[in-house]
BABA-57234 format. One line per 3 residues: their letters; for each residue x, y, z of C-alpha. Coordinates in nm, 4 decimals, padded with zeros to 6 digits. Layout:
N
A = X/Y/Z | ...
END
This chain:
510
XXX = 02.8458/02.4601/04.7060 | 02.7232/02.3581/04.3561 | 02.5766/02.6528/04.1252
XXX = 02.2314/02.5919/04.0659 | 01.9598/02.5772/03.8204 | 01.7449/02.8378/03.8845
XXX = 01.4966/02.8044/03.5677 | 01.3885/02.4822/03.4030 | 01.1550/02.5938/03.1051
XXX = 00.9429/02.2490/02.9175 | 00.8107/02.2912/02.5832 | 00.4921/02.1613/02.5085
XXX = 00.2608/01.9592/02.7628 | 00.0606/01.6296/02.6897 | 00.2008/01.2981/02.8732
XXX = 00.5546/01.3845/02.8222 | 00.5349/01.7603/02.9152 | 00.3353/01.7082/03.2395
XXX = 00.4907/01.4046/03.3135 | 00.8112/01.5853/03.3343 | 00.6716/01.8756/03.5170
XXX = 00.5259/01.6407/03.7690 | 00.8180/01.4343/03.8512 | 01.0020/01.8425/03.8727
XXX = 00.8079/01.9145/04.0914 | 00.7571/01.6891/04.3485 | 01.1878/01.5908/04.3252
XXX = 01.3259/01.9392/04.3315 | 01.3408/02.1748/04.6486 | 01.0255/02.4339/04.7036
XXX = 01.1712/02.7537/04.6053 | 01.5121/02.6822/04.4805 | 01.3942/02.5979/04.1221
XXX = 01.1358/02.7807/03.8814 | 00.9631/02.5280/03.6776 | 00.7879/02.6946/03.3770
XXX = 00.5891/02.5132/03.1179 | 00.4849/02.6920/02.8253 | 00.1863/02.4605/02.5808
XXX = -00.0963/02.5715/02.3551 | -00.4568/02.4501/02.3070 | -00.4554/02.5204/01.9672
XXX = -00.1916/02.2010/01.9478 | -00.3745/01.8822/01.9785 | -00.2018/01.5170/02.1773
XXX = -00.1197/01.2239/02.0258 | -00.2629/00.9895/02.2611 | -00.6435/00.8619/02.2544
XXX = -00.5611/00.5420/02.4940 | -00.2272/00.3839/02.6490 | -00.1669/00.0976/02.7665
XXX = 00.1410/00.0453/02.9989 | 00.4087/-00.1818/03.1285 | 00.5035/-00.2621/03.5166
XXX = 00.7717/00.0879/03.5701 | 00.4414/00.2727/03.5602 | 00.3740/00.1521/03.9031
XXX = 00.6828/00.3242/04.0432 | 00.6228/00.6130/03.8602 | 00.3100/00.7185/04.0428
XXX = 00.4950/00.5806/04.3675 | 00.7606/00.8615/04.3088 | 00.4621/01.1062/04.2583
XXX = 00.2983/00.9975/04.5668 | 00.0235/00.9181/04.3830 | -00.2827/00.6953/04.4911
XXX = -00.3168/00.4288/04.3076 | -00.6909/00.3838/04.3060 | -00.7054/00.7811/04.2611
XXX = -00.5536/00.7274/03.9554 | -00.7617/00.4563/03.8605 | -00.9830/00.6735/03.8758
XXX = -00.8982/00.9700/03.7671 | -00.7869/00.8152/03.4041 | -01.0412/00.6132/03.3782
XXX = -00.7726/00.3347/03.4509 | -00.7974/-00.0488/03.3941 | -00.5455/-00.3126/03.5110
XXX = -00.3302/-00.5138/03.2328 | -00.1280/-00.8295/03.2942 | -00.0172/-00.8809/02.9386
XXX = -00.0448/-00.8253/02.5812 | -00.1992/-01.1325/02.3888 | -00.0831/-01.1640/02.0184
XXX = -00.2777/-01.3085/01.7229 | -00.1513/-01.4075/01.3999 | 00.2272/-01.2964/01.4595
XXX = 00.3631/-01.6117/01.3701 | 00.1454/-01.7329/01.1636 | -00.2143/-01.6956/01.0838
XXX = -00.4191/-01.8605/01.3238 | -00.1613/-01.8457/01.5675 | -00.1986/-01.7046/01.9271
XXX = -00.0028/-01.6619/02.2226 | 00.0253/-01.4499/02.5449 | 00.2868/-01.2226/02.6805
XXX = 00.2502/-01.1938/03.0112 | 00.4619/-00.9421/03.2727 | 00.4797/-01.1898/03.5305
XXX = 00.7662/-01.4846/03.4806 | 00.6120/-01.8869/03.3951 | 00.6513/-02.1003/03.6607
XXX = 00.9362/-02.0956/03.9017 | 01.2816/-02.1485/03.8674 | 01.4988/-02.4246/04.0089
XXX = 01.8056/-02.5338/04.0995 | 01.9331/-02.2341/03.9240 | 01.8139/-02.3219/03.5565
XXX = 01.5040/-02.1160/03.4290 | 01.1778/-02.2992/03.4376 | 01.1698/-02.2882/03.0615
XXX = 01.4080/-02.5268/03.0126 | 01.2194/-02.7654/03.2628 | 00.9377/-02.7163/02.9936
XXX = 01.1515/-02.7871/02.7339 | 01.2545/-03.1198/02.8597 | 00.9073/-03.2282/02.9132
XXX = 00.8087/-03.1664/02.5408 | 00.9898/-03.4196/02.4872 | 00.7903/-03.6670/02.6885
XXX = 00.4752/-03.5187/02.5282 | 00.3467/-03.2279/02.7354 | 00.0859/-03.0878/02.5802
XXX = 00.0363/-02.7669/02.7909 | 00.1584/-02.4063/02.6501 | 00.4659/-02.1791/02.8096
XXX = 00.2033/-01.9233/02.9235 | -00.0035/-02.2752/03.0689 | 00.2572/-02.1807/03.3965
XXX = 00.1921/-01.8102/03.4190 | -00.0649/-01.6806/03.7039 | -00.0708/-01.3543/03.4793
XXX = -00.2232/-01.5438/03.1581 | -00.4478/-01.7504/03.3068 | -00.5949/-01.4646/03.5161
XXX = -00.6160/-01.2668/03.2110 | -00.7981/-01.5646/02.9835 | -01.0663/-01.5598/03.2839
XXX = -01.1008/-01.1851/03.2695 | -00.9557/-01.2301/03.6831 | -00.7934/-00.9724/03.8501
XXX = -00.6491/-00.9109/04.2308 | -00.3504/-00.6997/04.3560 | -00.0103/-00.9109/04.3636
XXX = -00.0439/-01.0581/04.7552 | 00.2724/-01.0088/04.9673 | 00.3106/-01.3403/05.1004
XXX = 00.6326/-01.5024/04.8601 | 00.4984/-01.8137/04.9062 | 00.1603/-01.6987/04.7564
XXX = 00.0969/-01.7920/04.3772 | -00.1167/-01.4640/04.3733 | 00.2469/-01.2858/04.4970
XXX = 00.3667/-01.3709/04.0991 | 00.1222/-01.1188/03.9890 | 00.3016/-00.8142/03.7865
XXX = 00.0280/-00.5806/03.6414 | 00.0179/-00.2225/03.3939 | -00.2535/-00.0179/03.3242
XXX = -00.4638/00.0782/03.0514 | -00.6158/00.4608/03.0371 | -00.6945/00.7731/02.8945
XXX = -00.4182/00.9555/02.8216 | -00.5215/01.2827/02.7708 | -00.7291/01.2608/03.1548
XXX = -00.3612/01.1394/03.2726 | -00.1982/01.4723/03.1640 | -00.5075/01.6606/03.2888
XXX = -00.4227/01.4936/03.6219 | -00.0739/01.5131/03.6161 | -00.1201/01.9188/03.5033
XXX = -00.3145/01.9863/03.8531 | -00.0726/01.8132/04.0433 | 00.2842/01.9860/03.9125
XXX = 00.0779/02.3140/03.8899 | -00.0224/02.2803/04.2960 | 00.3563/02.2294/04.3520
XXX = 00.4704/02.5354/04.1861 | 00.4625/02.5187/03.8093 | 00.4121/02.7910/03.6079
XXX = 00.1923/02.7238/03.2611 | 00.1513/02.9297/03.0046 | -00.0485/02.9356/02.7235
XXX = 00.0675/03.0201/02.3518 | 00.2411/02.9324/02.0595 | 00.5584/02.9595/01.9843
XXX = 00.7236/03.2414/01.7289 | 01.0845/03.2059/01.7907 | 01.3571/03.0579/01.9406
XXX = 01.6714/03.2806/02.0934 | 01.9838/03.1206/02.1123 | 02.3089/03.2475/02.2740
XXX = 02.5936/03.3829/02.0361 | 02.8623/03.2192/02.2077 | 02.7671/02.8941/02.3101
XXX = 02.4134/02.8303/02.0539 | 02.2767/02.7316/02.3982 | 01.8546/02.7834/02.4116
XXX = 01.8359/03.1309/02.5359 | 01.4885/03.1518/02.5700 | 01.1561/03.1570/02.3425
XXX = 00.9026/03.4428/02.1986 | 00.5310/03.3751/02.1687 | 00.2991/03.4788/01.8902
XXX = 00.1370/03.7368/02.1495 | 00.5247/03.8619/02.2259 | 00.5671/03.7169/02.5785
XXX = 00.9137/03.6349/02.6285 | 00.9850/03.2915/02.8376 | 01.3585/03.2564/02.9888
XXX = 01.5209/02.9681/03.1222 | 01.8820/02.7871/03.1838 | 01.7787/02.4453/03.0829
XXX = 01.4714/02.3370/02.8450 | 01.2984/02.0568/02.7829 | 01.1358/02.0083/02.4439
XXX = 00.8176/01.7810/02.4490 | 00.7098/01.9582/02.1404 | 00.6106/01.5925/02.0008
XXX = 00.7118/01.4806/01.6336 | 00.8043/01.8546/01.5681 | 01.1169/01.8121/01.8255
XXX = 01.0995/02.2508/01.7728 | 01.4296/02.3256/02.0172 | 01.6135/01.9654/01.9598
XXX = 01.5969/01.8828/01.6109 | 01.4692/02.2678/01.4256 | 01.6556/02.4879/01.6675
XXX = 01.9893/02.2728/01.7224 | 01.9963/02.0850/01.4497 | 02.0283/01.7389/01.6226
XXX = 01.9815/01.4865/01.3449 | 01.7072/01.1490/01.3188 | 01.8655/00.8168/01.3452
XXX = 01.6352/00.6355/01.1055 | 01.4709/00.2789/01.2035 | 01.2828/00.2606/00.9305
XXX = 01.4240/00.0003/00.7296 | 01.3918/-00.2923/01.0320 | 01.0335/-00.1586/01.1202
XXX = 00.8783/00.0245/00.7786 | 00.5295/00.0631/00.9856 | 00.4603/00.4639/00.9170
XXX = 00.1152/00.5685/00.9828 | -00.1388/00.4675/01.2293 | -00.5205/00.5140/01.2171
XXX = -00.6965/00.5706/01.5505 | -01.0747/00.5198/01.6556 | -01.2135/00.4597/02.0144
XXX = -01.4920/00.2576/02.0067 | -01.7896/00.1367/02.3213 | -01.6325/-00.0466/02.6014
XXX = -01.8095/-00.4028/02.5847 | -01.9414/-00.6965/02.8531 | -01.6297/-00.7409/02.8838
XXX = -01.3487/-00.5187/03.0328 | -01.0120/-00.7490/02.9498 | -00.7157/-00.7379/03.1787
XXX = -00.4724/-00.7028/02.8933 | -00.4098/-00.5316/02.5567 | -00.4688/-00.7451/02.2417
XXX = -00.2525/-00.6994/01.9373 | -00.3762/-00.8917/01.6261 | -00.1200/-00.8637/01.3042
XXX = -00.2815/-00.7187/01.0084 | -00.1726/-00.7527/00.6199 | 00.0565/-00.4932/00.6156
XXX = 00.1091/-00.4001/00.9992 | -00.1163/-00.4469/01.3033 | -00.3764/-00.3626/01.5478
XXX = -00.4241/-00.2711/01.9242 | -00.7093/-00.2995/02.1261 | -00.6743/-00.0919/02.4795
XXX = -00.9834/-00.1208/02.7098 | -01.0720/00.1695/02.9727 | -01.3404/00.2042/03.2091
XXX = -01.5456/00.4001/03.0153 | -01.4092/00.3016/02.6070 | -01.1704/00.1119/02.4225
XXX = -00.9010/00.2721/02.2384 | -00.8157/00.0617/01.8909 | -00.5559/00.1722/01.6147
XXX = -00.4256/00.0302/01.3231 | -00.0561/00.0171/01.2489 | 00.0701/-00.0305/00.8973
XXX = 00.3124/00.0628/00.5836 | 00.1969/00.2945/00.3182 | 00.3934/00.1245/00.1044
XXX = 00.2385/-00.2014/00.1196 | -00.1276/-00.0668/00.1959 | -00.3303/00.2623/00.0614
XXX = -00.5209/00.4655/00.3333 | -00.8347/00.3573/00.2384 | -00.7423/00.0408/00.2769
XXX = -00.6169/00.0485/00.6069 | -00.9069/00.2374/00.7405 | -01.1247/-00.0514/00.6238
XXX = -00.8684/-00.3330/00.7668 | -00.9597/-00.0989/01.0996 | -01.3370/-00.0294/01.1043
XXX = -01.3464/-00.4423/00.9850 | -01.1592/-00.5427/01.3208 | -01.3575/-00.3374/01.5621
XXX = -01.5874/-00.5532/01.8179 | -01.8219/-00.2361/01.9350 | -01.9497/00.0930/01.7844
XXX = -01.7326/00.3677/01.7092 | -01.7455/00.6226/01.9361 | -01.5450/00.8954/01.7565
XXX = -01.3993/00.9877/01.4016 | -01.0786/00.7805/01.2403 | -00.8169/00.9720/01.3166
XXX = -00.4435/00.9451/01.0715 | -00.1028/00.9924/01.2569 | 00.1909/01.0070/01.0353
XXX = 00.5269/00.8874/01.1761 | 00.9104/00.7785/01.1580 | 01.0890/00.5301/01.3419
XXX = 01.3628/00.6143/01.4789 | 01.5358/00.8589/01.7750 | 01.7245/01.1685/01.7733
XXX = 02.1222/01.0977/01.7594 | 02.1519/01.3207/02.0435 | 01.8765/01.2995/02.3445
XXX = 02.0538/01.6021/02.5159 | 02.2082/01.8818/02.3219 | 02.3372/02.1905/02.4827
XXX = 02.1181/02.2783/02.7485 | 01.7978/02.1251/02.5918 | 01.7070/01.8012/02.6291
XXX = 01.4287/01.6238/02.4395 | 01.1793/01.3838/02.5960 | 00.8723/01.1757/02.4390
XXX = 00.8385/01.1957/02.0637 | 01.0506/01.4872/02.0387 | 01.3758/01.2243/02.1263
XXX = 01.2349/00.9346/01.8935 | 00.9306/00.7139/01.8527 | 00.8960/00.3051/01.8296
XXX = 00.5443/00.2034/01.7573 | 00.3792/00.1318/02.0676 | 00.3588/-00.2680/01.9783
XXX = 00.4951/-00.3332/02.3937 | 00.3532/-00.0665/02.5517 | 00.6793/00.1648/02.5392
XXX = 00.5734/00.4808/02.4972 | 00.5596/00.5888/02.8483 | 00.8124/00.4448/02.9511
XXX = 01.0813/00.5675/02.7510 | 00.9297/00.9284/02.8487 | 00.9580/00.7987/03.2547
XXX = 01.3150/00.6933/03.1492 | 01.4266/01.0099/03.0459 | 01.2919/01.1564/03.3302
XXX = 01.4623/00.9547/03.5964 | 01.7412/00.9324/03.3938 | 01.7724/01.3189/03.4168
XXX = 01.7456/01.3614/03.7728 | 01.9258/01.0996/03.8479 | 02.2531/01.2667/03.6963
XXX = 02.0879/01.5932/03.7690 | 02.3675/01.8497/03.6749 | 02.4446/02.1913/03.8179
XXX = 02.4150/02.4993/03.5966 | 02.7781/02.4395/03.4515 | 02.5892/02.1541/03.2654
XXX = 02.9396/01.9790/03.2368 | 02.9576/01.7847/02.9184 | 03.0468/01.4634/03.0938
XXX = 02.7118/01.4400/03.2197 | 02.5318/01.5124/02.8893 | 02.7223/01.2525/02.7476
XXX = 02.6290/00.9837/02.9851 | 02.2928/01.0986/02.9299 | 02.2887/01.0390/02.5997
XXX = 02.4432/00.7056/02.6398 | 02.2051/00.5394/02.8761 | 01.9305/00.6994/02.6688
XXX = 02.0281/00.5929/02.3218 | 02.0994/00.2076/02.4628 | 01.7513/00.2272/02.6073
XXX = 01.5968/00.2954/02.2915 | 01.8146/00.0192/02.1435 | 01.6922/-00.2429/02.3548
XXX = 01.3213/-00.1932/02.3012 | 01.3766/-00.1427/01.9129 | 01.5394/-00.4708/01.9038
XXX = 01.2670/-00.6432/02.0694 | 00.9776/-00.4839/01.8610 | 01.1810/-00.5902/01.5922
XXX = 01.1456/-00.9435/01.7016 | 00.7916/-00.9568/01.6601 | 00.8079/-00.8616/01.2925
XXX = 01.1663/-01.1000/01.2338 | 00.9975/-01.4018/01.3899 | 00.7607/-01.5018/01.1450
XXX = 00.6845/-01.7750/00.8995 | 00.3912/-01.6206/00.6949 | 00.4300/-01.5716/00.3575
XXX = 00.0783/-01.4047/00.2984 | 00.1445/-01.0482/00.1852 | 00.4253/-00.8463/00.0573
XXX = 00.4908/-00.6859/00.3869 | 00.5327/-01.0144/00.5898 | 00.7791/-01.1148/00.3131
XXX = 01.0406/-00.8234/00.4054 | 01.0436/-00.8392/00.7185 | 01.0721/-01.1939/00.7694
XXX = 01.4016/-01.1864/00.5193 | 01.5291/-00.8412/00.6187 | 01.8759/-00.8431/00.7938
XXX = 01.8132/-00.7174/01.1810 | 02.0954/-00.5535/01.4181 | 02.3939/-00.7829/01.4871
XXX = 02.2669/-00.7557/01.8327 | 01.9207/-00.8894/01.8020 | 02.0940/-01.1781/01.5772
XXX = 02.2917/-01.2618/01.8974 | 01.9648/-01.2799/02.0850 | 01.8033/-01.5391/01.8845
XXX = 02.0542/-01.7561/01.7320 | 02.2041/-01.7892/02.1426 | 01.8341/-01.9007/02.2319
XXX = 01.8212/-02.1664/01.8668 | 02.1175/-02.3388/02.0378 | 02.0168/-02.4426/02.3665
XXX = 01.7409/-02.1734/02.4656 | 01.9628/-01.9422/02.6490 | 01.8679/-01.5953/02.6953
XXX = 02.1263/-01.3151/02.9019 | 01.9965/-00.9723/02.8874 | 02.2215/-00.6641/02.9463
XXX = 02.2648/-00.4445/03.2490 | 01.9347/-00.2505/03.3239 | 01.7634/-00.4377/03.0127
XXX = 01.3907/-00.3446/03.0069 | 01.2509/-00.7029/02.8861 | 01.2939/-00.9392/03.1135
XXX = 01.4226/-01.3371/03.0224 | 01.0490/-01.4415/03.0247 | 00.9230/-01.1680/02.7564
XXX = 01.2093/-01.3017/02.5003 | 01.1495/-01.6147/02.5406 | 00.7552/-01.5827/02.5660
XXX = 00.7752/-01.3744/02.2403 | 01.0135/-01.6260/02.0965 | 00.8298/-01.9637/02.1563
XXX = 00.4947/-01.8022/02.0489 | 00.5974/-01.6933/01.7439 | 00.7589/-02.0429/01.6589
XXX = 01.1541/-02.0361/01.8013 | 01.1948/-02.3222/01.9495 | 01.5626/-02.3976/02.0925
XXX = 01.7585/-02.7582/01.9054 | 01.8250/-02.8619/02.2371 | 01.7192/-02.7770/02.6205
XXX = 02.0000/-02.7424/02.9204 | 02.1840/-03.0945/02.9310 | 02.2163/-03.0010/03.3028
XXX = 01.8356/-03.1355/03.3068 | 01.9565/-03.4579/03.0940 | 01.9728/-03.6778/03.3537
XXX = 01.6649/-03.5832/03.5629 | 01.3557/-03.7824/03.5456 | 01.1211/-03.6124/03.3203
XXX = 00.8266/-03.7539/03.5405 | 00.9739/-03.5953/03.7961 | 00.9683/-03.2733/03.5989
XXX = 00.6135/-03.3377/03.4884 | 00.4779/-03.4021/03.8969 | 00.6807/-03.0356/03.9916
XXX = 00.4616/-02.8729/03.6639 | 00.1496/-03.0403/03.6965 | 00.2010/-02.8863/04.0581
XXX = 00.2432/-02.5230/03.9473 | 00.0011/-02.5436/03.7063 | -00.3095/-02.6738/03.9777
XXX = -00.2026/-02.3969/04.2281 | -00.2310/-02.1494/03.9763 | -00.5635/-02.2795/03.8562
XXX = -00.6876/-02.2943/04.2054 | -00.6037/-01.9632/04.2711 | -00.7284/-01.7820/03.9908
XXX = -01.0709/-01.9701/03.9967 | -01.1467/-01.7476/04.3437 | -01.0415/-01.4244/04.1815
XXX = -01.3053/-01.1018/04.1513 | -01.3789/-01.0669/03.7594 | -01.1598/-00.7875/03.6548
XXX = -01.4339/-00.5220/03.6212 | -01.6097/-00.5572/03.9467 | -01.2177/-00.5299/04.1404
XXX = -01.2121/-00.2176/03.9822 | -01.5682/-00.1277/04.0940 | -01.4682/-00.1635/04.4599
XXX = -01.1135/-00.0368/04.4748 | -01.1901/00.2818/04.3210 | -01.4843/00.3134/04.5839
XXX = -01.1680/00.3398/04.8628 | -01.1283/00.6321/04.9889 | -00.7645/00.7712/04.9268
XXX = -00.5749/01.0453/05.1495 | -00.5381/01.3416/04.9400 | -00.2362/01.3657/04.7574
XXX = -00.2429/01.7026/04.5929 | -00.1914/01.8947/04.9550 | 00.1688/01.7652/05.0452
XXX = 00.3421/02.0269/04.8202 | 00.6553/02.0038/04.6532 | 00.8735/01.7581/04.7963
END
């Protein structure tokens, strides 16, 4: 019989604390385990607003959660995308979407089908073929339908919502299963002699808090990982300089849009995240290419509806820790690294390092084979996304501002080079085991920002390209015809949060 963990201790609580307690809690056996998270209110979140990608979804499905509870609960919106404006060039606008364009056939990716009928002088855009961006430029929403041979069952959908109500939410639910909080700051940090292993913490009151294996969501701080053990920053900062965001939330307006909007900015860029009840906007930039004061004007200038709440500043580093595990600590959220939330990442590298944990979930030996895995999967995760952030900035052609300048010429990793010369030649895009970004978000981030391959597949050479055109003009009706009977996005959520869920907080710990 293994030996045990019999005391998991978290450090520090907003999205990535509770999310980890939750997902504790409802994965490990009642009784066997003692979950303890220790947070003060004296130490303010991060998070005004997120907005989300697809893994959310299964997330809350491991919770058990309801999804129109949630909706709820957060003060939750649906997402299908993330439209981007002036990226590639000023003026310019194009639409990510989470769903794939069109259909694939025959084996070749409908892309290149596109491709070939550029040629013939197609005028429609990539995101012409997704039902994801043209329910979201009709402000249209509907759950994805389970019928295949539905165009609705294409749908792939996020959220937006208020991130502090989430770990509100997510607090009463790990606390009904069995975690412990408690409130304080931190004084001190105990480590064992022998080993330097996290032997447990003192609070400025003098409570002592035990525990065989920690998890520090102490945010930038990173108080066990990086103070206590030492674990060093990898720095990102040269291929993405942005440094300091600027926060506001604003009123929601007539409109609540079903996706985020990201418009590039002289010297970085800014989000606009619509809830229920607000909308959550920030501005992203370099204080090396822009002054404070600046920025905050660049911000208040691109708002669409009164502020709601103060500016607030957030200082930060891109990057990740060169260790995600050390010892018996291992850090999750900002604590284990940050990449500006340009795709919606944030949350999603926190779920990763969750699932990633229990699904290697060690005994109390804590066997260094394990660790290192860990830290494998973990730092190629955080790879992945940082080379397609880093895309967004690389794939440029303006020439309007300092900023734009570098990071159109600076050199990128060898493996985003790979990426985009492979699509140049003959639009080709492989992605690597367990890659987050699917082949439709590189090449939807690609073509609208201007990369357009020399060539399309010469397997298509030979095929009619009014036959190609008749298959298109096809996809591109149904979709058309389906989204013109969709509920406006706002009223959907209207009625589905009306439903009445079963109660989810009464099952215990699982």
């Amino acid at each position: 019989m293994p030996n045990i963990i019999k005391h998991i201790t978290i450090v520090g609580g907003g999205s990535a604390g509770w999310m980890t307690a939750a997902a504790l809690s409802r994965m490990l056996p009642t009784g066997d385990v003692k979950i303890t998270l220790v947070e003060s209110e004296q130490i303010g979140t991060i998070g005004v607003g997120e907005a989300t990608i697809p893994d959310m979804i299964n997330f809350n499905k491991l919770l058990g959660i309801s999804e129109s509870e949630f909706i709820k609960a957060t003060n939750g919106t649906f997402k299908l995308g993330i439209e981007f404006n002036d990226w590639g060039k000023l003026g310019d606008s194009y639409f990510h979407p989470f769903g794939g364009h069109g259909v694939d056939m025959n084996g070749v990716d409908f892309h290149q089908y596109w491709l070939h009928t550029l040629t013939a002088g197609n005028t429609s855009e990539l995101e012409d073929y997704s039902i994801c961006a043209v329910a979201a430029k009709q402000n249209k929403f509907v759950l994805p339908e389970q019928n295949p041979n539905s165009v609705l069952s294409h749908l792939r959908y996020a959220y937006h919502f208020d991130a502090t109500a989430y770990a509100a939410y997510l607090r009463k639910y790990a606390e009904q299963r069995g975690v412990q909080r408690i409130e304080g700051k931190i004084a001190s940090v105990q480590q064992h002699k022998d080993t330097g292993n996290i032997a447990g913490l003192t609070l400025e009151d003098g409570t002592t808090v035990g525990g065989e294996l920690f998890f520090d969501c102490s945010g930038f701080r990173s108080l066990l990982l990086g103070d206590t053990l030492g674990v060093k920053f990898r720095d990102w900062s040269h291929w993405l300089p942005c440094n300091t965001a600027q926060t506001i939330a604003t009123e929601q307006t007539d409109k609540v849009l079903p996706f985020t909007r990201s418009t590039a900015k002289i010297a970085g860029w800014q989000w606009r995240i619509p809830t229920q009840q607000r909308v959550g906007n920030g501005h992203i930039y370099c204080d090396r290419f822009m002054d404070h004061d600046q920025a905050r004007q660049v911000l208040l200038d691109g708002l669409d509806s009164k502020p709601i709440s103060e500016v607030r500043t957030i200082q930060f580093k891109t990057g990740c820790q060169e260790a995600f595990w050390e010892k018996n600590c291992i850090g999750i959220g900002l604590s284990a690294g940050f990449l500006e939330p340009l795709e919606s990442t944030s949350l999603f590298l926190i779920q990763q390092g969750i699932s990633r944990f229990i699904s290697l979930y060690p005994d109390a030996g804590l066997h260094p084979v394990i660790r290192n895995e860990y830290n494998r999967l973990m730092t190629r995760e955080f790879e992945q996304v940082r080379d397609f952030i880093i895309l967004h900035y690389k794939a440029t052609t303006r020439d309007d501002s300092p900023f734009w300048r570098y990071v159109r010429d600076m050199d990128i990793p060898d493996s985003l080079t790979h990426k985009m010369t492979l699509f140049q030649q003959g639009g080709r895009v492989f992605r690597d085991d367990h890659e987050l970004f699917t082949r439709s978000s590189w090449v939807a981030v690609m073509v609208g920002q201007g990369i357009f391959p020399k060539t399309f597949d010469p397997i298509l050479a030979n095929i009619p390209v009014a036959d190609i055109q008749r298959s298109l003009n096809s996809m591109k009706q149904a979709m058309e015809q389906s989204v013109a009977r969709l509920p406006d996005h706002a009223m959907f959520i209207e009625k589905y949060i009306a439903m009445q869920p079963n109660p989810t907080f009464s099952m215990g710990r699982q």
